[in-house]
C-alpha positions as CSV (number, residue, x, y, z in Angstrom):
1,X,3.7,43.5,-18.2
2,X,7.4,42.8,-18.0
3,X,9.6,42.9,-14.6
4,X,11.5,45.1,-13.3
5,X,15.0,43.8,-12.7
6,X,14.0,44.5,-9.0
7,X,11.2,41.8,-9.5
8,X,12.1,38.2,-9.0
9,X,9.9,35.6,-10.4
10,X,10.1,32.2,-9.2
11,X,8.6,29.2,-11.6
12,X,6.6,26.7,-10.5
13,X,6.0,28.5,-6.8
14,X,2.2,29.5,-5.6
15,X,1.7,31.9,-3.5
16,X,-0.2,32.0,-0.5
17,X,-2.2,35.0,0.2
18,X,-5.3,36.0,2.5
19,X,-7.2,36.0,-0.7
20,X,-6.9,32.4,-1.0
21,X,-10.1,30.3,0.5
22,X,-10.2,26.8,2.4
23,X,-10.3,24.8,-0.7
24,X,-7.3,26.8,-2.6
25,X,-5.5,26.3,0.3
26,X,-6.3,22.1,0.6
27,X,-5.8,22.1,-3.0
28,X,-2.2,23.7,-2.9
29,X,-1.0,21.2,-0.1
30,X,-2.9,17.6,-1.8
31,X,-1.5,18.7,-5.7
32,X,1.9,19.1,-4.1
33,X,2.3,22.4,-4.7
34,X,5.0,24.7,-2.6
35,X,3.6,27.3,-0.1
36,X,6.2,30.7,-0.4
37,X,7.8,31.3,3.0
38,X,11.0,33.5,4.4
39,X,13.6,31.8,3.6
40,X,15.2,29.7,6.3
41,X,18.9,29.7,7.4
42,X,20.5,26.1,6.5
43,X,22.1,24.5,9.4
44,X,25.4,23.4,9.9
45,X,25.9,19.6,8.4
46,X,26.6,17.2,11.1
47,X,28.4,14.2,10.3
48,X,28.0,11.1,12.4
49,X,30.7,9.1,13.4
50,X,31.8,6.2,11.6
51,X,29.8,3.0,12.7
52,X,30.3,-0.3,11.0
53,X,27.6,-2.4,9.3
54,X,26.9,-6.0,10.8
55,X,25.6,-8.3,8.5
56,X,22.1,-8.6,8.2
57,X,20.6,-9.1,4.5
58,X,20.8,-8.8,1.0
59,X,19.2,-5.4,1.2
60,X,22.0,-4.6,3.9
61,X,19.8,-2.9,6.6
62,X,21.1,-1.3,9.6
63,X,21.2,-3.6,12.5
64,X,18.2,-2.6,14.8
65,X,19.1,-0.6,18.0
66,X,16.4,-1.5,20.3
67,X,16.3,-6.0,21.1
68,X,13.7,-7.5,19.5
69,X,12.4,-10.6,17.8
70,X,13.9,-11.6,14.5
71,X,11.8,-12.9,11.8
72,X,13.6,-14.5,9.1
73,X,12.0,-15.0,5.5
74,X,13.8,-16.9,3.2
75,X,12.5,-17.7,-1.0
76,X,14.2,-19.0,-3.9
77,X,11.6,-16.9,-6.0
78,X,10.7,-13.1,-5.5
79,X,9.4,-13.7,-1.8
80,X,6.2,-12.0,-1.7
81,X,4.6,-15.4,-1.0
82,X,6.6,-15.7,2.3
83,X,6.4,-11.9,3.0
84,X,2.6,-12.1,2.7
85,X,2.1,-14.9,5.0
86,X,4.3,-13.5,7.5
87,X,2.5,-10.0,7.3
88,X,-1.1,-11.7,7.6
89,X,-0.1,-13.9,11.0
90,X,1.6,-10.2,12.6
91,X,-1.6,-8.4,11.9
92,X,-3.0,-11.3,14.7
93,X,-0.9,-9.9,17.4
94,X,-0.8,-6.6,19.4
95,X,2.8,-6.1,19.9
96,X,3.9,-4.9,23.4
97,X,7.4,-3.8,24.6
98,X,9.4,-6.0,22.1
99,X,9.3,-4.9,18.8
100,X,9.3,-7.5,16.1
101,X,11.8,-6.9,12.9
102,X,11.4,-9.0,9.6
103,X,14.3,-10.0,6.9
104,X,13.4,-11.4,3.8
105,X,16.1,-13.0,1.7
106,X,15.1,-13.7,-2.2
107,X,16.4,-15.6,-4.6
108,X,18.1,-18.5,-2.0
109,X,18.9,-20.9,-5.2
110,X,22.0,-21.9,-3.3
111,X,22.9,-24.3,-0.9
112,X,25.9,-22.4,0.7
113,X,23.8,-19.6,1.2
114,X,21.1,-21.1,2.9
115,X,23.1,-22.5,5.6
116,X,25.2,-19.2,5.8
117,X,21.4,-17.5,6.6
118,X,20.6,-20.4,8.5
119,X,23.4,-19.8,10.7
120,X,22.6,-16.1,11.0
121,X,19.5,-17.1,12.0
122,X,20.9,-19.6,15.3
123,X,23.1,-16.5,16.6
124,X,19.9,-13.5,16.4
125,X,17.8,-16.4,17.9
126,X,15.4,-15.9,14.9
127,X,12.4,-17.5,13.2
128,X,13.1,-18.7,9.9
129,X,9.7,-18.7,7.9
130,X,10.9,-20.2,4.0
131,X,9.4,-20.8,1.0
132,X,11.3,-22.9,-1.0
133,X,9.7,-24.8,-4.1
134,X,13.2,-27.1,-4.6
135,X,12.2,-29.7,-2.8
136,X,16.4,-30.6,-1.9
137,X,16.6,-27.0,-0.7
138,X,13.7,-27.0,1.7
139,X,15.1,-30.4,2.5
140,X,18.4,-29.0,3.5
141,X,16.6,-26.2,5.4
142,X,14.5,-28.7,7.4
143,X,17.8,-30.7,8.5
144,X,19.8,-27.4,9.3
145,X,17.2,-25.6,11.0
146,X,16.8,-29.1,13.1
147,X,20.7,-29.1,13.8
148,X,20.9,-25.7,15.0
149,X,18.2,-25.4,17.0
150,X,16.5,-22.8,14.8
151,X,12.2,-22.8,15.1
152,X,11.4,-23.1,11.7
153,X,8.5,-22.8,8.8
154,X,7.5,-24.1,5.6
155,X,5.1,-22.4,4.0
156,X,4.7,-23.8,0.9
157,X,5.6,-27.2,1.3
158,X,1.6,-28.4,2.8
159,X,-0.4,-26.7,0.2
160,X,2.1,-28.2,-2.7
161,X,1.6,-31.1,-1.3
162,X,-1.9,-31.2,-1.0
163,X,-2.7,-29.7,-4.5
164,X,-0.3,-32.1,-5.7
165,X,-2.5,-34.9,-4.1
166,X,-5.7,-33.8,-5.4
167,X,-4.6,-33.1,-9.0
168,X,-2.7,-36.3,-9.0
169,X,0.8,-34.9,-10.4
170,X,3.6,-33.4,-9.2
171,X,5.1,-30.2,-9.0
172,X,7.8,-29.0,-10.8
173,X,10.0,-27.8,-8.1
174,X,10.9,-24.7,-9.4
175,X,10.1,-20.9,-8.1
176,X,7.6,-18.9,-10.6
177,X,10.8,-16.8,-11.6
178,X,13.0,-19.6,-12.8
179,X,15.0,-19.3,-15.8
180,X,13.2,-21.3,-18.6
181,X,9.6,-21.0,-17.1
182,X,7.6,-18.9,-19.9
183,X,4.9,-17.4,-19.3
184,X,2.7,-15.8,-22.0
185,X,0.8,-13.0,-22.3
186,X,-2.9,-13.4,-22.3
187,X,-5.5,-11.6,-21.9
188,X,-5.8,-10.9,-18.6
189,X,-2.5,-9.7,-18.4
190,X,-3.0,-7.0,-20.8
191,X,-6.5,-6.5,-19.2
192,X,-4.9,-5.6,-16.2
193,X,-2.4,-3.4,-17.7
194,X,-5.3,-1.3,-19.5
195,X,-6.8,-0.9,-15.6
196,X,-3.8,0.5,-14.0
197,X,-3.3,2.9,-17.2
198,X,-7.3,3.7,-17.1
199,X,-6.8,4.3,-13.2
200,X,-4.0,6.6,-12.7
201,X,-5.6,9.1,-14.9
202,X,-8.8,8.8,-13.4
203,X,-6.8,9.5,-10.0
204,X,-7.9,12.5,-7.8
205,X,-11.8,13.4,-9.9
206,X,-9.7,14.0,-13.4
207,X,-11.2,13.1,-16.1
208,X,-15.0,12.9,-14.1
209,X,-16.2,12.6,-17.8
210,X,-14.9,9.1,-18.0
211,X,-16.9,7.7,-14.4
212,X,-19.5,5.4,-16.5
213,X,-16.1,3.5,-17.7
214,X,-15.1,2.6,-14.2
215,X,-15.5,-0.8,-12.8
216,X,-15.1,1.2,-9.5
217,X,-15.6,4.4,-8.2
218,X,-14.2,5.6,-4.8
219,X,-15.3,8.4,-3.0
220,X,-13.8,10.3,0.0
221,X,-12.3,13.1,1.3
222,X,-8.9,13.6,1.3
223,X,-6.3,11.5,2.3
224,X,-8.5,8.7,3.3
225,X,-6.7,6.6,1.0
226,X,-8.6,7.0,-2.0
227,X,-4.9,6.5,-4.1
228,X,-3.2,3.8,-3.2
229,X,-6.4,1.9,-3.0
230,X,-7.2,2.8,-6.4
231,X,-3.9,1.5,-7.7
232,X,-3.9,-1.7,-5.4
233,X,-7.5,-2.9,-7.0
234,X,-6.3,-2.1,-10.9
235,X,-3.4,-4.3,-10.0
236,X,-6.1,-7.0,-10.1
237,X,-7.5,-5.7,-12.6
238,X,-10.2,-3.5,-12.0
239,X,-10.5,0.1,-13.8
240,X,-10.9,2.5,-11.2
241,X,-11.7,6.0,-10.6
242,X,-11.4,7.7,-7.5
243,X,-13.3,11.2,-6.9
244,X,-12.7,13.6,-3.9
245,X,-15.4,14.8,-1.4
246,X,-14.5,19.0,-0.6
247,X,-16.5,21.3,1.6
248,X,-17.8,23.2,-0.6
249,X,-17.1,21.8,-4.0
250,X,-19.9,20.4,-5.6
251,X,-19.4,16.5,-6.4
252,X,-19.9,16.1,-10.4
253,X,-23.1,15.6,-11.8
254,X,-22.2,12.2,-13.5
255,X,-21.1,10.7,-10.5
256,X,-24.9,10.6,-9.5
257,X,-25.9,9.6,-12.8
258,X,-23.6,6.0,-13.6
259,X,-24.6,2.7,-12.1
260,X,-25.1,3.6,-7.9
261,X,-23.5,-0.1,-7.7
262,X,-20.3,0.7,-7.8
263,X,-19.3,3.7,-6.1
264,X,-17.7,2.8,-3.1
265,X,-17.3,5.8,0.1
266,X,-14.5,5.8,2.3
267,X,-14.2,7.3,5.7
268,X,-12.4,7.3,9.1
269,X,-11.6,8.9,12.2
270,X,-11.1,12.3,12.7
271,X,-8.1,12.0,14.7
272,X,-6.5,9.6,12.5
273,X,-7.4,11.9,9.3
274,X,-5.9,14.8,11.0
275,X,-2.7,12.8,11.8
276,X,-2.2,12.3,8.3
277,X,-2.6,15.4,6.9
278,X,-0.3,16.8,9.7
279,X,2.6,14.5,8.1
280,X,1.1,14.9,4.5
281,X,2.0,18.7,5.2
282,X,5.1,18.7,7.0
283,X,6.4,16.3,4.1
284,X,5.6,19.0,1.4
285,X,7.1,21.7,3.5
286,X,4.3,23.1,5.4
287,X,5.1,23.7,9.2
288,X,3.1,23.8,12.3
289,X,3.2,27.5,13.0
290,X,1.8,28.7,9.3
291,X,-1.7,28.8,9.1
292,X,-3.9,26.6,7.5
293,X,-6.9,25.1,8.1
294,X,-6.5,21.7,6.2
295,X,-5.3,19.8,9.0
296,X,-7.2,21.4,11.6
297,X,-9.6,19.6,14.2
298,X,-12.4,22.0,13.5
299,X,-12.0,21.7,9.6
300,X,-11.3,18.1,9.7
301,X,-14.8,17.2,11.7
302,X,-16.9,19.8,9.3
303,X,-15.0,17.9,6.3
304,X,-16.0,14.1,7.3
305,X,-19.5,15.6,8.2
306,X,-19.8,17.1,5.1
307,X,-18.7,13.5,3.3
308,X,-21.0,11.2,5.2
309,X,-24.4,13.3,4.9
310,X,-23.8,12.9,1.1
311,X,-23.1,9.5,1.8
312,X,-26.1,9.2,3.8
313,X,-28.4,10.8,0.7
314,X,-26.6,8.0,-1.5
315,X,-27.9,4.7,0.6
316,X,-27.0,2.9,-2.4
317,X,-23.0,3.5,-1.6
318,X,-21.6,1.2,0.3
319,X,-19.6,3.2,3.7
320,X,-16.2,1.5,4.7
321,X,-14.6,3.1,7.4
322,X,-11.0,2.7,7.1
323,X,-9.1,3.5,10.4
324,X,-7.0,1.0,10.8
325,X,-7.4,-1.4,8.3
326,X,-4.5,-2.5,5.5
327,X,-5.2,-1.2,1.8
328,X,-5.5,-5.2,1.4
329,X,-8.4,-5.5,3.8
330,X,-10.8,-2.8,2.2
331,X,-10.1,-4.0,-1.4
332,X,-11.1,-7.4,-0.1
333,X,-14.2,-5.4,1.2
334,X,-15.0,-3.9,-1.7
335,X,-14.7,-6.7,-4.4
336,X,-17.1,-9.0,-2.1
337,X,-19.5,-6.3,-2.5
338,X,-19.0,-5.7,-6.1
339,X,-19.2,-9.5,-6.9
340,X,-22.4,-10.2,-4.6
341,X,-23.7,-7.3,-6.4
342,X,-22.5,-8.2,-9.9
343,X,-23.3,-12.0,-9.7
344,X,-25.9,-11.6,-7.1
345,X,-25.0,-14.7,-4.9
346,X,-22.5,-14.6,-1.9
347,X,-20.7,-17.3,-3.4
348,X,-17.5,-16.0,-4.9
349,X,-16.7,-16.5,-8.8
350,X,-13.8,-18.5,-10.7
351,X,-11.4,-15.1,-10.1
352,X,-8.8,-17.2,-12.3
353,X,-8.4,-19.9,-14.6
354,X,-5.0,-21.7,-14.9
C-alpha cells in the first residue's frame, strides 16, 4: 500500500500502542528503540556565563565546586596500575560529608613536569599516590614530595623491589609503554581477541545456538549487568555468552542442555534494579508520566521472582547477587568458581606465564 502525501512515515521509529504486551514493551526500551510521543516544544538555549578554567590535569577537568580531598595519581606509563590501586583502597572507606576527587596524570617522563604537579599538589593539599618505574624520577618525587610537605606514595617501588630480590636481577626501569619495548603477539593475545569478538555477538541471548561454545554463560534479567560483565571477563580472555531471564519468555532449550558448570545467574535488589531501569529509560527518552510497566515496583518484584525460581530448579547455577558490588568483584567471583570447578582444587592455576 502506498501513502498518501497526508501520511508521514518516520524510519527507524516503533510505535507504542495498547496492543503491545509487557515484553514488547521491555524489549523496545533494552534494544534502544524510540517510543513515539507528541512532540515537545524546545526550550530557549541558556548560555552560562563565562567562567575560567584553573588548572587541574591533563584531561583539563573542571575544578570541583564542593571542598574535598584531593587524590593525586601520577604514572610515567598508562596509569591504570596507580588508578587501580587507588580505586581498590576507596572501596575500604564509607565516605561521609567530604567528598573525595582523584587526578591521574599519565605519561610523567619529565622531570619539569613532575615538580610542576608536585607543586599543584602542596597548594590543593593533596595525596600524591605515583607509580613511576624510572627509578631517578620516583627519586626526584620522593625528595620533592619531602620538601613540600606533600603525603606521598609509591606504589610500585616495594613490589619491584622485592620481585627484583627474589629473581635475582634488576628491573629495567622503564614503563610497559616505552618506546623500544616490543612486545609480540602470542597466543594468548589473539586468544583473547577471539573472546571479546565471540562475546559481543553472543551479547543479549543472540546467537543461543552457539551456548555449548561459551566458556561462560550468564544469566539474568535485565539490567543486572549481564553486559558489561560479559565484556570485562573476555577481556581476560574468556568467551562468553550472556542470555536474558523475561517473564514470560521461555529461556532456550540449549541453555539447559550444555555443561550446568558454567552458567553463572545474576541477581539483585529490587530497589536497586528499579533505579536502574528508571535512568536506563529516561536516557533513551522514556519519561516518568508515560506508561510502562518495565520499571515498575510491581513488575520489577514478579520479574526477579520469576528469575530466581528458575534459578532455584537449576541448583547447579551458581547465584551472585550483585547489589553493590564492582563488575571487578563478581568476575573475581565467577572465575574462582569456574577454576575450582574446572581444576577441581581451590588452589588457583598459573593464570600466566611470562
Amino acid at each position: 500500500m502506498i501513502p498518501s502525501e497526508s501520511t508521514s512515515v518516520t524510519p527507524n521509529c516503533r510505535q507504542l500502542s495498547s496492543q503491545l504486551n509487557r515484553w514488547s514493551r521491555a524489549r523496545v526500551i533494552r534494544s534502544g528503540g524510540k517510543l513515539d510521543r507528541p512532540a515537545q516544544p524546545k526550550p530557549h538555549p541558556q548560555f552560562p556565563p563565562p567562567t575560567t578554567r584553573p588548572y587541574l590535569s591533563e584531561d583539563d577537568t573542571e575544578k570541583p565546586l564542593v571542598k574535598g580531598k584531593e587524590i593525586y595519581m601520577v604514572s610515567d606509563g598508562s596509569g591504570r596500575t596507580a588508578e587501580h590501586s587507588v580505586t581498590a583502597a576507596l572501596g575500604q572507606f564509607e565516605h561521609g560529608a567530604s567528598p573525595v576527587y582523584t587526578r591521574l596524570f599519565s605519561g610523567i617522563n619529565d622531570l619539569d613536569r613532575l615538580m610542576e604537579i608536585i607543586m599543584q599538589a602542596a597548594k590543593e593539599d593533596a595525596i600524591l599516590i605515583y607509580t613511576l618505574a624510572d627509578e631517578k624520577l620516583a627519586a626526584s618525587a620522593r625528595q620533592a614530595c619531602k620538601l613540600w610537605g606533600v603525603q606521598s606514595t609509591d606504589v610500585l617501588r616495594p613490589i619491584t623491589d622485592a620481585i627484583a630480590s627474589y629473581l635475582g636481577i634488576s628491573p629495567s626501569g622503564l614503563p610497559r609503554g616505552a618506546p623500544g619495548r616490543q612486545f609480540p603477539l602470542t597466543q594468548e593475545y589473539f586468544k583473547r581477541i577471539d573472546a571479546i569478538e565471540f562475546t559481543i555477538k553472543q551479547d543479549d541471548g543472540a546467537l543461543s545456538q552457539n551456548l555449548h561454545k561459551a566458556d561462560i554463560v550468564v544469566a539474568g534479567v535485565s539490567r543486572s549487568g549481564k553486559t558489561p560483565l560479559s565484556i570485562y571477563l573476555a577481556q581476560k580472555g574468556f568467551k562468553v555468552a550472556n542470555v536474558p531471564v523475561v517473564k514470560g519468555v521461555e529461556l532456550p532449550k540449549n541453555l539447559f542442555e550444555i555443561d550446568q558448570e558454567k552458567v553463572f545467574a545474576l541477581t539483585l535488589n529490587p530497589v536497586m534494579l528499579q533505579t536502574i531501569r528508571l535512568e536506563r529509560a529516561k536516557g533513551l527518552g522514556y519519561h516518568e508520566d508515560e506508561t510502562s510497566d518495565y520499571a515498575e515496583m510491581v513488575h520489577v518484584r514478579e520479574e526477579l521472582d520469576y528469575a530466581n525460581k528458575i534459578f532455584t530448579q537449576n541448583p547447579t547455577w551458581p547465584v551472585i547477587e550483585v547489589t553493590g558490588k564492582a563488575i571487578e568483584e563478581v568476575a573475581a567471583i565467577i572465575l574462582r568458581v569456574y577454576q575450582d570447578r574446572k581444576h577441581g582444587s581451590s588452589m588457583p592455576r598459573i593464570s600466566k606465564l611470562y
